[in-house]
C-alpha positions as CSV (number, residue, x, y, z in Angstrom):
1,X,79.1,86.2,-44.5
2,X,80.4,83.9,-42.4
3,X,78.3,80.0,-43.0
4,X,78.4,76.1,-41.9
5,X,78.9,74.7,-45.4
6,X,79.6,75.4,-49.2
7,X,79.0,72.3,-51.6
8,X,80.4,72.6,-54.8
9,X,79.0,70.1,-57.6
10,X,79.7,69.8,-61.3
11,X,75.2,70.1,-61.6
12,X,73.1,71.5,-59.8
13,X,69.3,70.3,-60.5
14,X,67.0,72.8,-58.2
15,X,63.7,71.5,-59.6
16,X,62.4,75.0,-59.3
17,X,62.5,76.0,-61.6
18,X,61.5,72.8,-63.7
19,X,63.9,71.3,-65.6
20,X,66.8,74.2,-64.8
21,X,70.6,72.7,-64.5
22,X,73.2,74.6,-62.9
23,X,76.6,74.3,-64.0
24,X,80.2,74.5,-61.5
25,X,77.7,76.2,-58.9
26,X,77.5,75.6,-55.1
27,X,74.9,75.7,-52.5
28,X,75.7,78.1,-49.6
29,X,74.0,76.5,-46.1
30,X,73.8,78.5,-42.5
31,X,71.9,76.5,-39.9
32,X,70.1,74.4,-42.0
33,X,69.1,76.3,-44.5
34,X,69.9,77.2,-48.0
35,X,71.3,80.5,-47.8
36,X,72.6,80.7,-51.3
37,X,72.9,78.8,-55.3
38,X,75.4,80.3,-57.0
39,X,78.3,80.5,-59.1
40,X,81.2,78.4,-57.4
41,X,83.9,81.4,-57.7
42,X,81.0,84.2,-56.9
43,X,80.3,81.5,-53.7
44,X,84.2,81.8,-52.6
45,X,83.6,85.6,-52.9
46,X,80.9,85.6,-51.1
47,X,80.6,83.5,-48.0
48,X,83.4,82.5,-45.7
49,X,82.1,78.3,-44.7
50,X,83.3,77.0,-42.3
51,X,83.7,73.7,-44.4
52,X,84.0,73.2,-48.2
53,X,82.5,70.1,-50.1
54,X,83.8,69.8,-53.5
55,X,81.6,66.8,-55.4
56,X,83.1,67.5,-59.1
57,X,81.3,64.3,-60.7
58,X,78.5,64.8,-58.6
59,X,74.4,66.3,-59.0
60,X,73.0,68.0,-56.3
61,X,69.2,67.2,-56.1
62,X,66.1,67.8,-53.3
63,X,66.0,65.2,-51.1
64,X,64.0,62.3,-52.2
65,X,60.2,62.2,-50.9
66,X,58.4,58.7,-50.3
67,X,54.9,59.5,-50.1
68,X,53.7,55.8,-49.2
69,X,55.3,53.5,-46.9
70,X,54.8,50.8,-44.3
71,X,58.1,51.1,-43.0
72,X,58.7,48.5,-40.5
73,X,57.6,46.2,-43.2
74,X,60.7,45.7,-44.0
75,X,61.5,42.4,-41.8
76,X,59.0,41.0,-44.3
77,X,60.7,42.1,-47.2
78,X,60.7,38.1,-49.7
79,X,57.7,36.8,-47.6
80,X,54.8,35.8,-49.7
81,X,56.1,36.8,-52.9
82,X,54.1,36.4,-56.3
83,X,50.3,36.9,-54.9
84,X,47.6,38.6,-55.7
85,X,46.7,41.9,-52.9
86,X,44.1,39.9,-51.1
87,X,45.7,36.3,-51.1
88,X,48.9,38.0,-49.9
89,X,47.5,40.3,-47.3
90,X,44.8,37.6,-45.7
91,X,46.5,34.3,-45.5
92,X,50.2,35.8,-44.9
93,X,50.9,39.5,-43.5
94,X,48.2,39.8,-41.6
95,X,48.4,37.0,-39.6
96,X,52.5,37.1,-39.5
97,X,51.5,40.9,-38.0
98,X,49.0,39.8,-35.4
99,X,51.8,37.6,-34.2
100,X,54.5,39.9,-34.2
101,X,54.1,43.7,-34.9
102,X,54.8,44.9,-31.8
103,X,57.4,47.3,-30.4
104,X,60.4,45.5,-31.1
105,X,59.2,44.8,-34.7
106,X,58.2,48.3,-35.4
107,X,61.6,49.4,-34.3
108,X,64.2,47.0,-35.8
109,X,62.3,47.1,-38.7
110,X,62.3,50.8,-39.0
111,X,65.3,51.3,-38.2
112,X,66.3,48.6,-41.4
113,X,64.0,51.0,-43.5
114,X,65.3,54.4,-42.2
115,X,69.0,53.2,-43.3
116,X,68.1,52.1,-46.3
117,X,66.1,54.8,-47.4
118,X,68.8,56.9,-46.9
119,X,71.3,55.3,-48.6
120,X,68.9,55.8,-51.5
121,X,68.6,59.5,-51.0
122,X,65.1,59.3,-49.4
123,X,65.5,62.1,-46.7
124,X,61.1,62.5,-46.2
125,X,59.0,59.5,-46.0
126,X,55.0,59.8,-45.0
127,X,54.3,56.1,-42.9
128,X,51.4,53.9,-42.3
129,X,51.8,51.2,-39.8
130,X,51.0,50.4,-36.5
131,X,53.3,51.9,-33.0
132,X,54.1,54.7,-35.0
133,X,55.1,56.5,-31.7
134,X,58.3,53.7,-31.8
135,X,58.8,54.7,-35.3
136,X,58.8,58.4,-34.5
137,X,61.5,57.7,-32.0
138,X,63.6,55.8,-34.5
139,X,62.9,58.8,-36.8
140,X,63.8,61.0,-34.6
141,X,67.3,59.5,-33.7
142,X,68.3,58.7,-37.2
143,X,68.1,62.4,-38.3
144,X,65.5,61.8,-41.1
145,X,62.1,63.5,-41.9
146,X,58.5,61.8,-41.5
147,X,55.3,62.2,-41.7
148,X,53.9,59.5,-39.6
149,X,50.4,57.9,-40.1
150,X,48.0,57.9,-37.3
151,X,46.3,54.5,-38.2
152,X,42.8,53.7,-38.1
153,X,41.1,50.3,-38.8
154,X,37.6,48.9,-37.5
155,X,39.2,45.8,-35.9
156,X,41.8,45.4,-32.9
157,X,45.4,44.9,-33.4
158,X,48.5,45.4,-31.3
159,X,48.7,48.5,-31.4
160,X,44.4,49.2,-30.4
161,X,41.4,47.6,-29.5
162,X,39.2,49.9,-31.6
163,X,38.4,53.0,-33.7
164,X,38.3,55.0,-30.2
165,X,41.6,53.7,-29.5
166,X,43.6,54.4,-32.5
167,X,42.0,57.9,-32.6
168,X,42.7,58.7,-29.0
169,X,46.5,57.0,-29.4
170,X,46.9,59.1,-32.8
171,X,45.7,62.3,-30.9
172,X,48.2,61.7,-28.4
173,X,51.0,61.2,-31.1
174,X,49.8,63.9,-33.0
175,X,50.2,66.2,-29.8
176,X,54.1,64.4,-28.9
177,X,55.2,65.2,-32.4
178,X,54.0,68.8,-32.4
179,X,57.2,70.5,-31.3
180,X,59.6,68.3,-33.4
181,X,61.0,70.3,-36.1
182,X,61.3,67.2,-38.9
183,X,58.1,64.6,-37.6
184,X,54.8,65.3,-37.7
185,X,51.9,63.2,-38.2
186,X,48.5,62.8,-40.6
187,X,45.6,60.7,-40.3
188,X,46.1,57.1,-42.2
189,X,43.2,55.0,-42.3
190,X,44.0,52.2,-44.2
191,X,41.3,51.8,-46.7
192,X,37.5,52.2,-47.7
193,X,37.3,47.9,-47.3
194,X,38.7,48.6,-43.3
195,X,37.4,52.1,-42.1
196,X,33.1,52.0,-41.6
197,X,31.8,55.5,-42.4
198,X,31.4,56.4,-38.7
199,X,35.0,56.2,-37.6
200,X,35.8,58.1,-40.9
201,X,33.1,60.7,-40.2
202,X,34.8,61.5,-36.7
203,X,38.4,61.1,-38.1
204,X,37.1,64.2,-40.4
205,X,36.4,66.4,-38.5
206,X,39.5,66.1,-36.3
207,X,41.2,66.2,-39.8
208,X,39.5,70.0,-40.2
209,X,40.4,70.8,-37.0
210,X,44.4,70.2,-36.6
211,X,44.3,70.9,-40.5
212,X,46.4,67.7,-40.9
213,X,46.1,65.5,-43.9
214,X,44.8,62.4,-44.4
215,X,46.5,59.3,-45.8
216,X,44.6,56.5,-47.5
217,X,44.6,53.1,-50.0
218,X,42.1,54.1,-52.8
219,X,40.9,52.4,-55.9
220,X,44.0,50.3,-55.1
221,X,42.7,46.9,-56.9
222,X,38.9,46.2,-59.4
223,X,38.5,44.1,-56.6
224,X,38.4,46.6,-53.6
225,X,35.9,48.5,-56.3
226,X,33.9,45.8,-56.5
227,X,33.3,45.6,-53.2
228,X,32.3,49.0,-52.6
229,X,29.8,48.7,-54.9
230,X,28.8,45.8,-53.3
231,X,28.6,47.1,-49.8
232,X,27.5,51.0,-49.9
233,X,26.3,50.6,-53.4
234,X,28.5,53.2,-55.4
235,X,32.4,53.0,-56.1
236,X,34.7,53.7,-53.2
237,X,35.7,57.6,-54.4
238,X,32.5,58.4,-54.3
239,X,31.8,57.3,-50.7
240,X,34.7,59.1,-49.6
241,X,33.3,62.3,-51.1
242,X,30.0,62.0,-49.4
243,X,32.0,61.8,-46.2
244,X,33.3,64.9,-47.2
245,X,37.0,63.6,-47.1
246,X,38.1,64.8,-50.3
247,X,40.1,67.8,-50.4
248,X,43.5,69.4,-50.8
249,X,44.7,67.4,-47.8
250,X,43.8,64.3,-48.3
251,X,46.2,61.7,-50.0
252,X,45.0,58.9,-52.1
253,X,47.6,56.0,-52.2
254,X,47.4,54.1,-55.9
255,X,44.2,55.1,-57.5
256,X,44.5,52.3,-60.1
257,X,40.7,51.9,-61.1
258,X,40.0,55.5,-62.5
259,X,37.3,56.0,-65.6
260,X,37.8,59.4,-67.1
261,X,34.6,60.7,-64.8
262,X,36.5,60.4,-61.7
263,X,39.6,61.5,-62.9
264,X,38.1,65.0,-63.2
265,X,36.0,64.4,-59.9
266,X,39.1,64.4,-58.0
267,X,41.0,67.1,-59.6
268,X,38.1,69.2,-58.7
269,X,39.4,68.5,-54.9
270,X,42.5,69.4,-55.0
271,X,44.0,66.5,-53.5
272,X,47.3,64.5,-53.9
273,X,47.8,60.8,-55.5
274,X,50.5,58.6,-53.8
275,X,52.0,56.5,-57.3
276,X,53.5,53.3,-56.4
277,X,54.3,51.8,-59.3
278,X,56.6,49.2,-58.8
279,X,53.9,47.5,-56.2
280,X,51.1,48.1,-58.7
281,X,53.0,45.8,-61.1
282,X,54.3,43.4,-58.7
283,X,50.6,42.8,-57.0
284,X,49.2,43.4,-60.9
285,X,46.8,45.8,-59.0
286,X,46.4,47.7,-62.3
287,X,47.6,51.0,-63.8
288,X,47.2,54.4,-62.2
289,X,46.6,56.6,-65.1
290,X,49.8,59.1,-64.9
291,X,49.4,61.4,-67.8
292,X,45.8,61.9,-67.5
293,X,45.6,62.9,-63.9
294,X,48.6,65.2,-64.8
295,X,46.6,66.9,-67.5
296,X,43.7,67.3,-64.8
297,X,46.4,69.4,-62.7
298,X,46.3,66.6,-60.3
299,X,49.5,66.5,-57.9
300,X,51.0,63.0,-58.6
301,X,53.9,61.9,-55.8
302,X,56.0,59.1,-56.2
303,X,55.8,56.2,-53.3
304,X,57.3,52.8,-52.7
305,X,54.4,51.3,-50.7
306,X,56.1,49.0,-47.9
307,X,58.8,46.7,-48.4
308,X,56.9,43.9,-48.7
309,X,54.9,44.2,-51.5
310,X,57.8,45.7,-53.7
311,X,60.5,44.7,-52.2
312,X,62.4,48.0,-51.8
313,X,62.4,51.7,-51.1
314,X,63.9,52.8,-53.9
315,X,62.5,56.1,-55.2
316,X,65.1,56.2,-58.2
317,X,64.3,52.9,-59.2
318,X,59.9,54.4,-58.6
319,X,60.9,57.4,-60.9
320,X,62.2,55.3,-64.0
321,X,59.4,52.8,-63.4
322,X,57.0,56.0,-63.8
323,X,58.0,57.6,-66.4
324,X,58.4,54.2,-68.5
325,X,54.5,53.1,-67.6
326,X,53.5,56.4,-67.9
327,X,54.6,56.3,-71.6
328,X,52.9,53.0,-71.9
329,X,49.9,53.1,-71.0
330,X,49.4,56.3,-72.3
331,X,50.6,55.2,-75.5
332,X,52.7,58.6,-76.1
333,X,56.6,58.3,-75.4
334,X,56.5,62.3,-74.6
335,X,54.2,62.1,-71.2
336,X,56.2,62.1,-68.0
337,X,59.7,63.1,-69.7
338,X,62.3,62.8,-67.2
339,X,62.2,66.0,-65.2
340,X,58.3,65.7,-64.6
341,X,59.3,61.7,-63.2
342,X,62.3,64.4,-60.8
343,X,59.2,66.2,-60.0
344,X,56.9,63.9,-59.2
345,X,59.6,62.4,-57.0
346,X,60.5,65.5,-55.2
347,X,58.5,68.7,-54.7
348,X,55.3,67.1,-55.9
349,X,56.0,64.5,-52.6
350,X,56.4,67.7,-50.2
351,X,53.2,69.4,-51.6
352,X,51.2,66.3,-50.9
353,X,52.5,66.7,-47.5
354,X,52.0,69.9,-46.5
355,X,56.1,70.7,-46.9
356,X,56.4,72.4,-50.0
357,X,57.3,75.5,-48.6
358,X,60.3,73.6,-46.7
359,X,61.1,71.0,-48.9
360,X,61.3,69.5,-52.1
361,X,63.4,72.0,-54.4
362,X,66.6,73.5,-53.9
363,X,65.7,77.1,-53.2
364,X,67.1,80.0,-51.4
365,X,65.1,80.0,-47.9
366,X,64.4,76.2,-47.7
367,X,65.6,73.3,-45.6
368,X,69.3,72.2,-46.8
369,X,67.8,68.4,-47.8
370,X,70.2,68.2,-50.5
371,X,71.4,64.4,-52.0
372,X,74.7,63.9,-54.1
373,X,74.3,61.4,-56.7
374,X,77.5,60.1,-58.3
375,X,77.0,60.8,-62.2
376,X,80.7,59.6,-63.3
377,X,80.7,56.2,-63.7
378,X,80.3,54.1,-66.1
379,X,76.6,53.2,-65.9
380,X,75.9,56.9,-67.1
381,X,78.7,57.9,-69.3
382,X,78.4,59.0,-71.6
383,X,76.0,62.1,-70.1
384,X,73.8,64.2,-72.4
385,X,71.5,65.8,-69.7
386,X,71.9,64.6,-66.0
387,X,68.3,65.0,-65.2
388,X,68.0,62.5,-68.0
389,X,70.2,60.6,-66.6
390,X,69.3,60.3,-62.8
391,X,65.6,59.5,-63.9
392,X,66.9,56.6,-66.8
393,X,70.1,55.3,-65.9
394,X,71.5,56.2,-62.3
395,X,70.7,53.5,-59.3
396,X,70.8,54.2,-55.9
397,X,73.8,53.0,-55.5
398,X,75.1,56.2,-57.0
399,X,73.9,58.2,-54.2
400,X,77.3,59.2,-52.2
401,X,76.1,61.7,-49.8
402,X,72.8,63.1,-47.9
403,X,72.0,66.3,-46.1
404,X,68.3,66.9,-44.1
405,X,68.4,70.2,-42.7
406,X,71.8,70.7,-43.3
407,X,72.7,67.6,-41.0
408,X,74.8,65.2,-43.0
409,X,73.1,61.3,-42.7
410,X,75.5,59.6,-45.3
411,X,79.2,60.6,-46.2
412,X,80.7,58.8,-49.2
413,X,78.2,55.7,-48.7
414,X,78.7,55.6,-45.2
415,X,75.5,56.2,-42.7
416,X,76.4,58.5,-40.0
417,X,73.0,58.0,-37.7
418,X,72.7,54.5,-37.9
419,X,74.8,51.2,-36.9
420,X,74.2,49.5,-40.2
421,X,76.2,46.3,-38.3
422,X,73.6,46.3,-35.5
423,X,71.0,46.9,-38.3
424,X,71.6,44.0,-40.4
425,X,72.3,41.6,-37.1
426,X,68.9,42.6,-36.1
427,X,67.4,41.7,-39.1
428,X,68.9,38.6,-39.4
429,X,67.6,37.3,-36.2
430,X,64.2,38.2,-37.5
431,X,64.6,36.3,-40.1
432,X,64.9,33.2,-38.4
433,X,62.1,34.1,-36.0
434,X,59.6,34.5,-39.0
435,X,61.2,31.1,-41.0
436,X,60.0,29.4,-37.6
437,X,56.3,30.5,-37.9
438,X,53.7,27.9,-38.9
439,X,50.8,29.6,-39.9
440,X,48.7,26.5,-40.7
């Protein structure tokens, strides 16, 4: 059978099955698709490609998912550091937003995100920011899969004057998107402290009716609890159920202020939690309770949040973090082992999307999103178990190659979509643009 591509690796790590490493195999790919996993000599045997990869001190993994990100955050990445949520959000970004999130932000700045997501072996990211029909442009371009947020809020911004606006502009992205064979879009109202019930009510049913899932903060901070209570008089979880927006679409970004009640609550739902732990810490938001929400049969996803509050997209760096916190505050050093924090960082992302059936493991039938991570340096020699070592000692650094539907986004290092030069002279000049800005 004649095919595109053969990629020969010294592991193969499919993720499905869990925790399974191939040895000396190859992946066979034939328009996009995975067509084949299989011995390397068997592969030779088998297919005639077209072009031969041979990665010998290399592990082939599923593309990395990002399940929470404000992309074009990025040109803020080092503003405001060392603040708590609100402080940071209220006196800084937002006002730094209302004076420059517009087009040109949105796509500079996602364009700075897209390449360096990829260069992380991130080839999926799920967005929540404002112009997301630039973004999905940028998107688009780059080669890259998205899930892009249709925002809502209660007040006007750039990008809408009101809840009928963003609806009626996320509608119409929805409906731009629907033919593109890597972007789609979900529903991304930004939080319960935001979103009145009214605008979430109608947001539902339009929800139900494309079947498209919804993206939201959640139990993010005590505070943001506190003032649920405070406001509709129960925590904010259990507003959202009365709306009726739980359910197996619906993706709940943090979920740092759980009791044990609630925990079972939302398994019950069937939804997804977006983890971020690396912004949890850095905003000392709190601890999203890993191991127990994993016990519930809860779908836990990995996620960045935006490059502001973290400051990077990292997803290998997100998986160690997890699996380490997980241990801690569980106080058991066997929760999350390392190819549940692989998991979580991979197929679990796609289920919370939707995309599990294209995405998310390296199986026969899928999208060829494949990344080749470098395993023979010295940061992880001497190597044990390579799933061990991509969750506890790799960096992104050690990512040398990228596939998304069999298109190839970086060759040894090198991005092939993107004018990294043009990137980084962009974002320089938005750096002195925002050094200028007197907020006082």
């Amino acid at each position: 059978m004649h095919i595109d591509t053969l990629i020969k690796a010294h592991w193969i790590i499919p993720v499905e099955p869990h925790a399974k490493v191939y040895e000396n195999h190859a992946i066979a790919i034939q328009g996009g698709r995975i067509v084949g996993i299989l011995p390397f000599a068997q592969a030779l045997a088998d297919f005639d490609p077209e072009n031969i990869e041979e990665l010998p001190g290399h592990a082939l993994i599923p593309g990395l998912v990002n399940t929470h990100t404000h992309a074009a955050m990025s040109l803020l990445r080092g503003n405001a550091d060392d603040l708590p949520l609100m402080e940071w959000l209220e006196n800084h970004i937002w006002p730094l937003e209302r004076r420059y999130a517009g087009e040109a932000f949105v796509r500079e700045g996602t364009d700075l995100a897209l390449a360096e997501m990829i260069r992380g072996g991130v080839t999926c990211f799920n967005d929540m920011y404002f112009f997301p029909d630039i973004a999905a442009r940028q998107v688009i371009q780059s080669g890259m899969r998205a899930t892009l947020g249709m925002i809502l809020v209660d007040f006007p911004t750039a990008w809408a004057s009101g809840p009928d606006e963003y609806l009626s502009k996320g509608l119409a992205l929805y409906d731009a998107l629907r033919d593109e064979p890597l972007v789609n879009a979900a529903f991304a109202p930004h939080a319960p402290y935001t979103v009145s019930d009214e605008p979430l009510a109608r947001m539902r049913i339009l929800a139900e009716e494309l079947d498209c899932p919804i993206h939201m903060h959640l139990h993010e901070t005590a505070d943001e609890v506190r003032r649920g209570r405070s406001s509709h008089g129960m925590r904010p979880l259990k507003r959202l159920a009365q709306l009726d927006l739980l359910g197996p679409r619906f993706i709940a970004v943090h979920m740092t202020q759980l009791d044990d009640e609630e925990i079972g609550f939302f398994a019950q739902f069937g939804g997804s939690i977006a983890h971020c732990p690396e912004s949890n810490l850095k905003l000392a938001s709190g601890f999203c309770p890993v191991a127990k929400l994993l016990d519930a049969g809860v779908n836990v996803a990995l996620g960045t949040d935006g490059p502001a509050s973290n400051n990077d997209l990292d997803i290998l760096g997100e998986m160690r973090t997890a699996a380490l916190l997980a241990k801690g505050v569980a106080g058991d050093a066997r929760v999350v082992p390392a190819a549940t924090a692989l998991r979580m960082a991979t197929l679990n992302g796609a289920k919370a999307l939707g995309l599990d059936q294209e995405i998310g493991s390296l199986e026969v039938g899928k999208s060829a999103d494949i990344v080749a991570i470098n395993l023979s340096d010295i940061e992880t020699q001497p190597l044990f178990d390579p799933i061990s070592d991509i969750v506890y000692a790799a960096s992104r650094h050690q990512v040398s190659d990228v596939w998304v539907a069999g298109r190839r986004l970086l060759n040894n290092r090198e991005l092939t979509t993107l004018d990294r030069s043009d990137i980084i002279s962009k974002a320089l000049a938005w750096r002195e643009r925002l050094n200028s800005t007197n907020l006082a």
